[in-house]
N, C-alpha and C positions, 0 to 999 in steps of 0.2 A: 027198672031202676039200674041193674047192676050192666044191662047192656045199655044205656044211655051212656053210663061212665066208661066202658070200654069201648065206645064210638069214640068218646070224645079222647078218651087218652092213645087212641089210634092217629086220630088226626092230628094230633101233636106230635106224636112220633113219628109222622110221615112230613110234616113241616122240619121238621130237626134233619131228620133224613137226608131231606133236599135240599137243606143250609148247607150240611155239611158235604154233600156231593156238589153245590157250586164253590164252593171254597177250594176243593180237588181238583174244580176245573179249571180254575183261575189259577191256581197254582200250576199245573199242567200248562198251561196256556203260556205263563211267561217263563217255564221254565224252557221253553220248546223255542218262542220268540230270541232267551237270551245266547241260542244257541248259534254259534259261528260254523255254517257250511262249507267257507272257503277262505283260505287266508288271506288276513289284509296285506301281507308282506309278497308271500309266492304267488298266491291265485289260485294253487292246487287245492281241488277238494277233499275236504277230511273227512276220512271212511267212521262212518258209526261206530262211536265211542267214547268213552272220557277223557277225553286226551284237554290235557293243561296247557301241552305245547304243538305246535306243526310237526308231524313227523317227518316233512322233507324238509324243512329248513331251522326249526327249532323256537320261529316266534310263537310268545305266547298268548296262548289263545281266551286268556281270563272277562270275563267281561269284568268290566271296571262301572 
């Protein structure tokens, strides 16, 4: 009995589990999408980082 219940409250916690790691991944995913590689103004590539604006020309780089 007490292992029937702790099969089953496994299997719920491995469902949860994996709700919550696709929800990580979906987030990852458009956080990575809303990222701007290269400026729509210069053309030059923005080095890896959080950069708000161009550091060669100064547009900014927010997605809207």
């Amino acid at each position: 009995m007490a292992t029937d219940i702790a099969v089953k409250l496994n299997a719920v916690n491995n469902k949860w589990v994996n709700a919550i790691n696709n929800q990580l991944s979906k987030r990852q995913i458009e956080q990575l999408s809303n990222h701007i590689s290269k400026c729509p103004n210069c053309g030059k590539q923005i080095p890896q980082g959080d950069f708000g604006f161009c550091p060669f020309c100064g547009t900014s780089l927010k997605v809207r």
